[in-house]
N, C-alpha and C positions, 0 to 999 in steps of 0.2 A: 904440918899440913901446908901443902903450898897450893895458894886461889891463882889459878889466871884468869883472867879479865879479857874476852876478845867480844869487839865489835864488829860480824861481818858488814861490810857496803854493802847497798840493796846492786842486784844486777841485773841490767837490761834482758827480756829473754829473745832477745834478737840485738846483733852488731852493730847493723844496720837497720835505720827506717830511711824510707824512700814516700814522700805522698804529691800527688797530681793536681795540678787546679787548671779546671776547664776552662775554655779562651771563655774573655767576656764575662768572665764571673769574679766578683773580687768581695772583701767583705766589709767593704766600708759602710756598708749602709746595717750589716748584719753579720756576724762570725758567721767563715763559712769553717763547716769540722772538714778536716782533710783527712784524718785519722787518730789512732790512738797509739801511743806507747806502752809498755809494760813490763815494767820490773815486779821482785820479789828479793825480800828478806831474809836472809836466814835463820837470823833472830827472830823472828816472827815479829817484827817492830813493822810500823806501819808507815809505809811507803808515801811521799807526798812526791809532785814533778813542781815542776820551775824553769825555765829558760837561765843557763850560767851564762851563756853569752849567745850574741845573735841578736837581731832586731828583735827589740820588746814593745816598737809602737805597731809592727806588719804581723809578728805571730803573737799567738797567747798558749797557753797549754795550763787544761784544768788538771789544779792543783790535787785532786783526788782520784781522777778519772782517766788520766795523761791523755786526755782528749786536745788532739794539739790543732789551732784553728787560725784561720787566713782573719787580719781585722781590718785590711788595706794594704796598701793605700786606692786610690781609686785606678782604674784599668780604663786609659781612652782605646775606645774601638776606630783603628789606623786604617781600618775598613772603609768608614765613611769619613765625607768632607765636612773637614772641619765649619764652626760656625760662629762670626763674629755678628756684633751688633752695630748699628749704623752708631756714625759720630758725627758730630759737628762741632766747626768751632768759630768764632766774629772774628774782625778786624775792624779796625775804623778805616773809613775810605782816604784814600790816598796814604795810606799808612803799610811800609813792607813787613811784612808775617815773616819772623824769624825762623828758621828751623823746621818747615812745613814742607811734607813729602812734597815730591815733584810732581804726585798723582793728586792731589789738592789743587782745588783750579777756582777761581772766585766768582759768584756768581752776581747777577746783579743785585743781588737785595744785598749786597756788601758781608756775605759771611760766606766764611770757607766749609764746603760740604767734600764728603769721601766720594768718591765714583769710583 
């Protein structure tokens, strides 16, 4: 009596996935799902997914469901203008400020302010 032993690989039923993420949408604040994957077994053994390689901290894919999802990183909108916060910084009077943009101009209560 001769046993063979075969383990088929579970196989994708599609070559290819291809999934879209709309501008301005990203999933850092919440998984966005992009889509699903989906293999089967021959064996009838139960299929799990995983990322082999690829960014594991931008995508996720549920392990049960190949639900494969955006988790970041965050998307700045290049649309609009950018936004910083005012600065300031002192000086002692009569004393030269090392290393201070040329747009830094000193006012008279002796501290350097952004314009």
């Amino acid at each position: 009596m001769t046993v063979e032993v075969t383990n088929q690989p579970p196989e994708f039923e599609s070559t290819r996935y291809a999934f879209k993420l709309r501008e301005n949408v990203d999933g850092s604040r919440k998984p966005v799902d992009l889509g699903a994957v989906a293999a089967s077994d021959a064996d009838g053994d139960e299929v799990s997914y995983g990322l082999a390689v690829g960014d594991r901290l931008r995508f996720t894919v549920g392990r049960r469901d190949g639900m494969v999802r955006d988790a970041g990183p965050t998307i700045v909108n290049v649309n609009e203008p950018p936004e910083a916060e005012d600065d300031e910084a002192a000086t002692d009077e009569d004393h030269e400020s090392a290393g201070a943009p040329n747009s830094w101009r000193q006012s008279r209560q002796r501290s350097l302010r952004w314009r």
